[in-house]
PASEBA-1860 file (N, C-alpha, C; in nm, 3 decimals):
! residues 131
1> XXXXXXXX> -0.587/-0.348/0.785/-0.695/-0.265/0.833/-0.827/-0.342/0.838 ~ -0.869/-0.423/0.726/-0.972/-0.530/0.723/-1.034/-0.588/0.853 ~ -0.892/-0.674/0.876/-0.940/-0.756/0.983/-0.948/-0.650/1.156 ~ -0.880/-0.557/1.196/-0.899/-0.509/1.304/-1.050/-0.430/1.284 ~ -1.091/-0.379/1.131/-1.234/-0.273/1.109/-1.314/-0.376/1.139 ~ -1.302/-0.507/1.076/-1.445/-0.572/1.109/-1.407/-0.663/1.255 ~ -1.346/-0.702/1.319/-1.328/-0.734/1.452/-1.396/-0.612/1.558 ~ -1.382/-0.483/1.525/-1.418/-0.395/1.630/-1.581/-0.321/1.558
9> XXXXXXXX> -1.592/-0.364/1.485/-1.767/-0.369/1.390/-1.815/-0.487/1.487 ~ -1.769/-0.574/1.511/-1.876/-0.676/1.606/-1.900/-0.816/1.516 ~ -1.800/-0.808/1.439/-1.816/-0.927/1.295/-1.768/-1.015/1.364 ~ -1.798/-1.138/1.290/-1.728/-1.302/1.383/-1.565/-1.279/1.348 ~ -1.488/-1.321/1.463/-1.377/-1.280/1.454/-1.331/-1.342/1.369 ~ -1.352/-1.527/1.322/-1.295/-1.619/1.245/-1.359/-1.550/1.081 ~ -1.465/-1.510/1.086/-1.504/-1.488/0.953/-1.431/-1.353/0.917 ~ -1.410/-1.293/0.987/-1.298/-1.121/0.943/-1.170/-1.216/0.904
17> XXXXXXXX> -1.143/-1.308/0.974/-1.015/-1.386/0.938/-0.987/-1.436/0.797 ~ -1.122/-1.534/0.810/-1.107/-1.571/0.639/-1.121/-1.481/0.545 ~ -1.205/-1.373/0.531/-1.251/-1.290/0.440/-1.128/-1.231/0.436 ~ -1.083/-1.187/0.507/-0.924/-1.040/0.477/-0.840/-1.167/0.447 ~ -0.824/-1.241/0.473/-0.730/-1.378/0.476/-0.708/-1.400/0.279 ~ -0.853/-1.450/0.280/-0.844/-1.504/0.103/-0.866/-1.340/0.021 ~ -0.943/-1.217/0.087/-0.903/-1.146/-0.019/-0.732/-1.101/-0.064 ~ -0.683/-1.112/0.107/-0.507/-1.106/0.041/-0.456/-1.170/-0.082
25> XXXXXXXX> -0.501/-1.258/-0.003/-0.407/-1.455/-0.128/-0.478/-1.360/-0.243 ~ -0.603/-1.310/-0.263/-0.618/-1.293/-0.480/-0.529/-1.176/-0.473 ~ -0.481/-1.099/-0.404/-0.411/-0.970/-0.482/-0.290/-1.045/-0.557 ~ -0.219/-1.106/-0.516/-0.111/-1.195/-0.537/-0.168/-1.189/-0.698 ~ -0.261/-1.252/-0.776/-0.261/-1.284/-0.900/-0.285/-1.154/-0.990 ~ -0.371/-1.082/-0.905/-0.417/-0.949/-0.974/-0.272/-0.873/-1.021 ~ -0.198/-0.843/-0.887/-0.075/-0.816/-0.934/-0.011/-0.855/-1.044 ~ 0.004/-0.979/-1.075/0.081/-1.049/-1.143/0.044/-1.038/-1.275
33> XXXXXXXX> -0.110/-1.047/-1.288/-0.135/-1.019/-1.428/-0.122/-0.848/-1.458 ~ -0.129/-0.766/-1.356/-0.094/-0.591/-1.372/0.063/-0.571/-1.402 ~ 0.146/-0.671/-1.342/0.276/-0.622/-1.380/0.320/-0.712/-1.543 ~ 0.283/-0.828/-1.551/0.329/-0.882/-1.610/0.245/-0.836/-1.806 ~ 0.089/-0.767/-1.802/0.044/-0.750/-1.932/0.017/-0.596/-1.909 ~ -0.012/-0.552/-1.806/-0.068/-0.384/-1.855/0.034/-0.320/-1.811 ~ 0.139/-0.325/-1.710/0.273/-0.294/-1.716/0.351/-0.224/-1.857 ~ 0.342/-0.311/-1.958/0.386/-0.304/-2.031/0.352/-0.168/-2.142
41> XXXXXXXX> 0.257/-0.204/-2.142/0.167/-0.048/-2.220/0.204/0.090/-2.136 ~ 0.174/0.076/-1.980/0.208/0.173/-1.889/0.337/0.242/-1.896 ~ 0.426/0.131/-1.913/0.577/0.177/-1.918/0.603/0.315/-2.011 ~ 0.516/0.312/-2.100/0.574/0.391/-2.244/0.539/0.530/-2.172 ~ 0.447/0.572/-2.064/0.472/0.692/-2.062/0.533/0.777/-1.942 ~ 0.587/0.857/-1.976/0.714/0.886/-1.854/0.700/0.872/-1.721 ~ 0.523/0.968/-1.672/0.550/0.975/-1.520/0.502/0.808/-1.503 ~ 0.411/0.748/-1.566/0.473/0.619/-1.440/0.552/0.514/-1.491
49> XXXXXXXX> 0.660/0.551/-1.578/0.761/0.515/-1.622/0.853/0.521/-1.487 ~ 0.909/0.654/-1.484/0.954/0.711/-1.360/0.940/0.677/-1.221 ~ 0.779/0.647/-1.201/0.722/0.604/-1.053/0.780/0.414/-1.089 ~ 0.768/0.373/-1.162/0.805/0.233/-1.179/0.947/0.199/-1.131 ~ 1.025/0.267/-1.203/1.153/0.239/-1.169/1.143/0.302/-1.081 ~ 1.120/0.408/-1.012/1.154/0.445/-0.832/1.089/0.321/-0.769 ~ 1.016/0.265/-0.755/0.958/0.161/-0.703/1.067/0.023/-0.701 ~ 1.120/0.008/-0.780/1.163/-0.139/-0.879/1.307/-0.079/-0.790
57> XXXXXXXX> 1.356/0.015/-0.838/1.451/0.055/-0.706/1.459/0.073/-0.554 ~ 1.367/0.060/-0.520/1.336/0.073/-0.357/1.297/-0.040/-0.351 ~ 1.228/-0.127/-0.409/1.240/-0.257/-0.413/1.371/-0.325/-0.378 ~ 1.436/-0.301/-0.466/1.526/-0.390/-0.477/1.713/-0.389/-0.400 ~ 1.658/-0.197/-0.305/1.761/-0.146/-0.254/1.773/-0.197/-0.115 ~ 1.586/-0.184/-0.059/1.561/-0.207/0.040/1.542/-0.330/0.111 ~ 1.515/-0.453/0.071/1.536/-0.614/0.129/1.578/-0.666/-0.048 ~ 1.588/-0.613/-0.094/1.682/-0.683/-0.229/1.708/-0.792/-0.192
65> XXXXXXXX> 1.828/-0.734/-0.116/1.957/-0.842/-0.093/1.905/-0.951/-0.006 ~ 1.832/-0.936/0.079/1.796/-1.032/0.142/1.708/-1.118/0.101 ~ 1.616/-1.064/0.010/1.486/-1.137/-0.106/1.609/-1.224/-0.168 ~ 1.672/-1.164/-0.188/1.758/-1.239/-0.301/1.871/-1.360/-0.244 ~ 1.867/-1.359/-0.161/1.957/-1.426/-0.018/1.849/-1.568/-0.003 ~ 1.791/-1.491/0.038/1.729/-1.596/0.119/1.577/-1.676/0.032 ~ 1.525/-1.599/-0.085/1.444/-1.650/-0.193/1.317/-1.647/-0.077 ~ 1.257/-1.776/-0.112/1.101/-1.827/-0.083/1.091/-1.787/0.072
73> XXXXXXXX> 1.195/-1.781/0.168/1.170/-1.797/0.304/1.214/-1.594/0.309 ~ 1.296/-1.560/0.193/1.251/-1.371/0.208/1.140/-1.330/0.200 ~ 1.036/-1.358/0.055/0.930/-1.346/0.071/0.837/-1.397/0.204 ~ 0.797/-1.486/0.199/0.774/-1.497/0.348/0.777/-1.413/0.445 ~ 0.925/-1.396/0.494/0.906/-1.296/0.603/0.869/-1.164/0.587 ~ 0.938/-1.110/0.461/0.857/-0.965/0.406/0.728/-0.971/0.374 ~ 0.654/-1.039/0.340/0.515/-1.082/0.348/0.472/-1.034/0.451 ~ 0.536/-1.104/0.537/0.404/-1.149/0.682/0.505/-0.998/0.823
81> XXXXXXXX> 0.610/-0.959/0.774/0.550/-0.797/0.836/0.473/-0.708/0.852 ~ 0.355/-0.698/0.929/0.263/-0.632/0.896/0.342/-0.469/0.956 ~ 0.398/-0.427/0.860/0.456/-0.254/0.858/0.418/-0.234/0.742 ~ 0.397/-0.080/0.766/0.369/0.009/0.602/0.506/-0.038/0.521 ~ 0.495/-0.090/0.349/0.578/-0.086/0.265/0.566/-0.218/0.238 ~ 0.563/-0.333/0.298/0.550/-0.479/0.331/0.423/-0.516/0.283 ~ 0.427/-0.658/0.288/0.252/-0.743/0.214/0.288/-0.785/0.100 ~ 0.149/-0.797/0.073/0.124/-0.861/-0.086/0.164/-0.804/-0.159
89> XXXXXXXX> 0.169/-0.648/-0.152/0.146/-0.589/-0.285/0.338/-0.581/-0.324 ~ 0.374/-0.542/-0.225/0.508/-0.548/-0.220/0.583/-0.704/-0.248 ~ 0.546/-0.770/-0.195/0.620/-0.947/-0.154/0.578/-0.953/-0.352 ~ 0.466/-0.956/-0.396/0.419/-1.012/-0.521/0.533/-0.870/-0.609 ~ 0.578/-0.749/-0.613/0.688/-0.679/-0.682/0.795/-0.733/-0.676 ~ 0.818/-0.756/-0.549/0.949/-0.821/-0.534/0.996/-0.971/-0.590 ~ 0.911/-1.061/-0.599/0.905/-1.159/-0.682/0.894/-1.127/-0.850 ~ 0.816/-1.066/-0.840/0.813/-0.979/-1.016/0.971/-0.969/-1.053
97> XXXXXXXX> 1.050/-0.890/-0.969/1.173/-0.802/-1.011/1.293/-0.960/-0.995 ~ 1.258/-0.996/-0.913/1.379/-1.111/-0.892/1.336/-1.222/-0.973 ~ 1.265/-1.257/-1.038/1.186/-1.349/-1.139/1.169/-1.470/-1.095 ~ 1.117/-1.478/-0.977/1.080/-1.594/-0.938/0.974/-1.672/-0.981 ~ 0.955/-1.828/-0.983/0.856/-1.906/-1.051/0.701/-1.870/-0.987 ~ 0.625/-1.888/-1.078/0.481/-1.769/-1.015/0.451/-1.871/-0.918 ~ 0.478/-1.981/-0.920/0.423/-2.110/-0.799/0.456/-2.100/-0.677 ~ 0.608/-2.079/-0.681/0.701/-2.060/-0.580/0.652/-1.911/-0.508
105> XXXXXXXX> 0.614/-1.823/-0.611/0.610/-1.686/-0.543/0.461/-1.672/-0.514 ~ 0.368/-1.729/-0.568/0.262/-1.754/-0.501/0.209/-1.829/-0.313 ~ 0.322/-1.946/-0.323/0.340/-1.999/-0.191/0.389/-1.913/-0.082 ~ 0.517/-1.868/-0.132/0.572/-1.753/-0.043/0.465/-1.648/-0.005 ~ 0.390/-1.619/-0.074/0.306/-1.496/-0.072/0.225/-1.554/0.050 ~ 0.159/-1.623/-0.021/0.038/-1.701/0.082/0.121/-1.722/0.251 ~ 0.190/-1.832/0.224/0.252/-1.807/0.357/0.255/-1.694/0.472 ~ 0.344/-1.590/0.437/0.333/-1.471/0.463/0.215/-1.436/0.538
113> XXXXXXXX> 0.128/-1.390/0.385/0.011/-1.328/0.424/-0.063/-1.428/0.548 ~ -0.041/-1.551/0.556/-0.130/-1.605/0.701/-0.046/-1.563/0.776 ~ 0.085/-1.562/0.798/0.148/-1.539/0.924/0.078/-1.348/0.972 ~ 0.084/-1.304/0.872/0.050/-1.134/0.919/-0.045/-1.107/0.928 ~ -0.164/-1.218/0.859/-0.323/-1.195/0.895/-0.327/-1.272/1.045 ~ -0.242/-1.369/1.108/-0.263/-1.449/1.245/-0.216/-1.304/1.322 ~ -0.090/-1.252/1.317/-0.025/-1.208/1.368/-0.142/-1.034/1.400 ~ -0.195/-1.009/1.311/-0.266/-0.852/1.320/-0.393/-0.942/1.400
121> XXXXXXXX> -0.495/-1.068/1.375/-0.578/-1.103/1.408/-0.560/-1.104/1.575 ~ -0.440/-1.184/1.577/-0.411/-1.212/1.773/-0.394/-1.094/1.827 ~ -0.320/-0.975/1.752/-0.316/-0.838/1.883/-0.427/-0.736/1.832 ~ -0.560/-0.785/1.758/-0.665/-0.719/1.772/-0.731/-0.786/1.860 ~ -0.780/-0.880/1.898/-0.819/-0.970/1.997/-0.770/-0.942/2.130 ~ -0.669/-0.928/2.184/-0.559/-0.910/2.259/-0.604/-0.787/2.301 ~ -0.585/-0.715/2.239/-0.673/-0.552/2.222/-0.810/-0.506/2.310 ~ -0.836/-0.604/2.181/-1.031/-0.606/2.232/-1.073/-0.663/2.402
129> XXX> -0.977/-0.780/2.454/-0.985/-0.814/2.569/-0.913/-0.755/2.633 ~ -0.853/-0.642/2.644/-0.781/-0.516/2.745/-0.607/-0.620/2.750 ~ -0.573/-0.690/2.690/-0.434/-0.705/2.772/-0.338/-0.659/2.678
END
């Protein structure tokens, strides 16, 4: 949403780029420290006990197998889908649940996220010039 709000605000198109670009790449860590230390406290009480594991299960029902198939180049592509359910916030769970190395799942992430910040950037542009 970032990059198409400030592209059609009249913002420099390259600077909506970088800005939505690197605020993606930090969710990646924010996550990581939310699942990996306050997670833990959270767990103890039922409803988002409950919402966790529904999550951690739809996670892992829905490109599981293929996260798990295909590793660094799953993330990646689930990354850089820009559809509701997909991204960071998801690509960085899904690495959580399959326990991948935070380096490895950091790269993957990043990756991604440029391919889906190029990919939303070119058909807002695209957009903006009528084709």
């Amino acid at each position: 949403m970032g990059i198409p709000y400030g592209m059609y605000q009249g913002m420099n198109e390259y600077l909506v780029f970088i800005v939505c670009f690197g605020a993606n790449v930090l969710v990646f860590p924010l996550m990581m420290f939310f699942l990996e230390y306050i997670n833990r406290h959270l767990i103890k009480w039922r409803f988002y006990k409950k919402s966790a594991v529904f999550v951690g299960q739809r996670a892992k029902k829905g490109s599981g197998k293929k996260i798990q198939r295909f590793g660094f180049l799953g993330i990646v592509l689930f990354v850089m889908i820009p559809l509701p359910g997909t991204g960071v916030y998801a690509g960085s769970i899904a690495a959580y649940l399959f326990k991948m190395k935070k380096r490895e799942a950091f790269a993957a992430n990043t990756i991604g996220i440029f391919f889906s910040s190029v990919i939303i950037w070119a058909a807002t542009l695209m957009s903006m010039e009528g084709v």
